[in-house]
N, C-alpha and C positions, 0 to 999 in steps of 0.2 A: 131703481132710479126714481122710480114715484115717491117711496120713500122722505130723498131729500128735495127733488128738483125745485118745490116751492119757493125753500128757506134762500135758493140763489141767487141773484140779478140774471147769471148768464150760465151756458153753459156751452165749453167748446168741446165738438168731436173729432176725434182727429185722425181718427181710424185706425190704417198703417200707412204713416205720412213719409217713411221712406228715410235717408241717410241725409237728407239737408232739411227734412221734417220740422227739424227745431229751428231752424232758420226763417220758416216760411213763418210757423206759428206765431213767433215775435212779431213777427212785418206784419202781422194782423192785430195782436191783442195791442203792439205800440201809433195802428193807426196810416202804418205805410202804405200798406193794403188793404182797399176794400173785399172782406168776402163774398163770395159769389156763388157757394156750395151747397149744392141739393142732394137731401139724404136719399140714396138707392135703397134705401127701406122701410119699412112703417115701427115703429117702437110703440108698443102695446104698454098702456096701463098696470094690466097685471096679464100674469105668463096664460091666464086662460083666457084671455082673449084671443092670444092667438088664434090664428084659424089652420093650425098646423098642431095645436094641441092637444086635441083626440088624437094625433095619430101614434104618441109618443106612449109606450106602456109605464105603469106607476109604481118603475123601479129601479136600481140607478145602474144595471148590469146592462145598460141598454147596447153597446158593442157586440155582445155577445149575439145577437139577434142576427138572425141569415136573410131575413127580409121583414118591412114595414111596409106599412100601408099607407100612402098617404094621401089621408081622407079626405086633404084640402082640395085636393085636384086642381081643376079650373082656379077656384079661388084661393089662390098662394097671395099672401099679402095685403096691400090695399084693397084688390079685389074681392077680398073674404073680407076684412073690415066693413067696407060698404056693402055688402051683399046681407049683412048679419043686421049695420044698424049702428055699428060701434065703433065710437070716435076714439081713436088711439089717442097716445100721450103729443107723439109727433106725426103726423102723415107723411107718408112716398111722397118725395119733390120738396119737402120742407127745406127753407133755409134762411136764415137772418142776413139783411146786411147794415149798413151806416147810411143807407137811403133806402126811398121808397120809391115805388115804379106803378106806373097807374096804366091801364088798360082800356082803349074802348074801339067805336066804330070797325066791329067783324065785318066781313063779308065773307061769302062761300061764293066761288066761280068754279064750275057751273055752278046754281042750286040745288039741279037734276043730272045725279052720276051719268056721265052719257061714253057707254063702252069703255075704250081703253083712256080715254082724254084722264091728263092728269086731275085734281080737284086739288086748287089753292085756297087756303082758307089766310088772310090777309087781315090786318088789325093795326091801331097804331101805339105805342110803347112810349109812355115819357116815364123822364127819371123825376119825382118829384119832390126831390129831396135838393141837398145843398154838397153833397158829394157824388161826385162821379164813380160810375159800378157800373157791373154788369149783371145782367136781367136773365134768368133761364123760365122762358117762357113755354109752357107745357101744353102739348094736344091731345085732347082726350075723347075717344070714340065709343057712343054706346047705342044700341037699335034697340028700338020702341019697343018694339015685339017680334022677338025672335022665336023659332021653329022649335030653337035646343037650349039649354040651357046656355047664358051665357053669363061675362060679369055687366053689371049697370055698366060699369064704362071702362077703357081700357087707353093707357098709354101710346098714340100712334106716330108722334112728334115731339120734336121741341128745336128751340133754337136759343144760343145763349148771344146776346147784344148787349154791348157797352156805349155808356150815354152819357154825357156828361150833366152836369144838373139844369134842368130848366130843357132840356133837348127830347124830341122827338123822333122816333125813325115809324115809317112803314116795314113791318114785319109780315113777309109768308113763309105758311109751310105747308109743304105740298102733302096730300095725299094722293093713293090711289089703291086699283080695284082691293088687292089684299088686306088695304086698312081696312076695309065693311067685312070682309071675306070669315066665316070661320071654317074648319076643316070636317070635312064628311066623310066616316068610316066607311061609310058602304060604297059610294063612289070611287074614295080614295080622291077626291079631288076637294079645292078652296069652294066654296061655295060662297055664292052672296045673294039675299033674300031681297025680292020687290019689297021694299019696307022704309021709313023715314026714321035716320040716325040725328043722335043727336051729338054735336059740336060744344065741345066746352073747351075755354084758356083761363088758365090760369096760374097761379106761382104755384101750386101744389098740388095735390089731389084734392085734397077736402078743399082748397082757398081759389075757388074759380070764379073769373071776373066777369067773362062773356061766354055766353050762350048765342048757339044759332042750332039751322035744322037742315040737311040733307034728304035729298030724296032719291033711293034707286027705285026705276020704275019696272025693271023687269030682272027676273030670277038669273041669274050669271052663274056658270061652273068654271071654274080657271084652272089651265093648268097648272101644275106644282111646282114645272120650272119656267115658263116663260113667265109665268107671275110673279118670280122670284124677285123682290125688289134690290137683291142683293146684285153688286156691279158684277158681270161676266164673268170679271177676273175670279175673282174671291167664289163666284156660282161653278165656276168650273172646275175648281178644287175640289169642292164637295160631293159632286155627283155623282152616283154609283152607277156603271153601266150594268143592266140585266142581259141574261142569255140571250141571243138571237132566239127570236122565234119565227116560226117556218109559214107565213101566209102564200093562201097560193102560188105556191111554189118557189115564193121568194124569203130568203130568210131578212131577218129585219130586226136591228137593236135598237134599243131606246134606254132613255135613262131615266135617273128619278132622284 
């Protein structure tokens, strides 16, 4: 893609846009519709930058293989992007549209994560363009100085609003304890560190408008499923009941 993408004005991605695909794409490229689409990936410059590219061996019988390694771990994507230093061609959350959208006056409530309280982080969105669209506004979560390795910063929200030109909305999006949280083998539980994160929004990964600072002030273990941010419904499907086990003479299951 690097290649040509220069010689372009534009260029559209269309993924697998499905059985009316070609219908939508017209209503875009003739101006019906505003797009409002953010890439779920980062497109690399050249294939070594990936950060999945060590893990691939340099030969093309790669099927053949009974297991890989993949070195990227943690840093699958974006994540390994910015943890290396290197600006891809497009970054995670990238998307064009026929206006522009401007960002300002954050706020975090609390400042200081306190127990289970949610944490709203709040901001105001105008379209400041002269067509109406919509905005997929991105929350990105990273701590100062973590214990374990972690990424600089990690996707923990977003919300997508539509505006018409010249308009304003107040935009939240909530966090809580599991967005600080990263997971601890030995415990086997979320863990979140006395330590101050840091708040970034922006339209992309690499294209952030506002910055602010959070602070937890004391060490948190959570459990795996009351911390689950996922709704009951959907939590309850997934969870695997363990054997009874026999405490003082009462047997007792749990899950996980």
């Amino acid at each position: 893609m690097s290649d040509w993408i220069e010689q372009v004005p534009v260029a559209l991605h269309a993924f697998y846009p499905g059985q009316n695909g070609g219908q939508a794409l017209a209503e875009i490229l003739f101006g019906k519709v505003n797009p409002s689409g953010k890439l779920p990936i980062s497109i690399e410059r050249n294939i070594e930058d990936n950060p999945a590219y060590a893990s691939f061996p340099k030969f093309d019988n790669q099927n053949s293989l009974a297991e890989m390694d993949y070195k990227d771990d943690l840093m699958l994507g974006y994540r390994g992007y910015e943890k290396k230093g290197i600006k891809p061609l497009y970054p995670f959350g990238y998307g064009l549209s026929y206006t522009t959208f401007g960002y300002s006056n954050i706020k975090v409530t609390p400042g200081v994560a306190v127990g289970n309280t949610p944490i709203k982080v709040s901001f105001d969105l105008t379209n400041t363009g002269k067509v109406s669209g919509s905005e997929v506004a991105q929350l990105y979560v990273g701590q100062q100085n973590p214990k374990v390795e972690r990424p600089i910063k990690e996707l923990k929200g977003y919300k997508k609003v539509f505006l018409k030109p010249g308009e304003s909305k107040r935009v939240t999006i909530e966090l809580n304890d599991r967005s600080l949280a990263y997971f601890d083998e030995k415990s086997k539980q979320w863990v979140v560190d006395a330590d101050t994160f840091n708040i970034a929004l922006g339209a992309s990964s690499q294209d952030i408008r506002l910055n602010a600072k959070l602070v937890n002030s004391f060490r948190q273990e959570l459990s795996t499923t009351t911390s689950n941010p996922l709704p009951r419904s959907a939590l309850n499907s997934v969870l695997v009941e363990k054997p009874p086990v026999k405490t003082g003479g009462v047997f007792k299951q749990t899950v996980e």
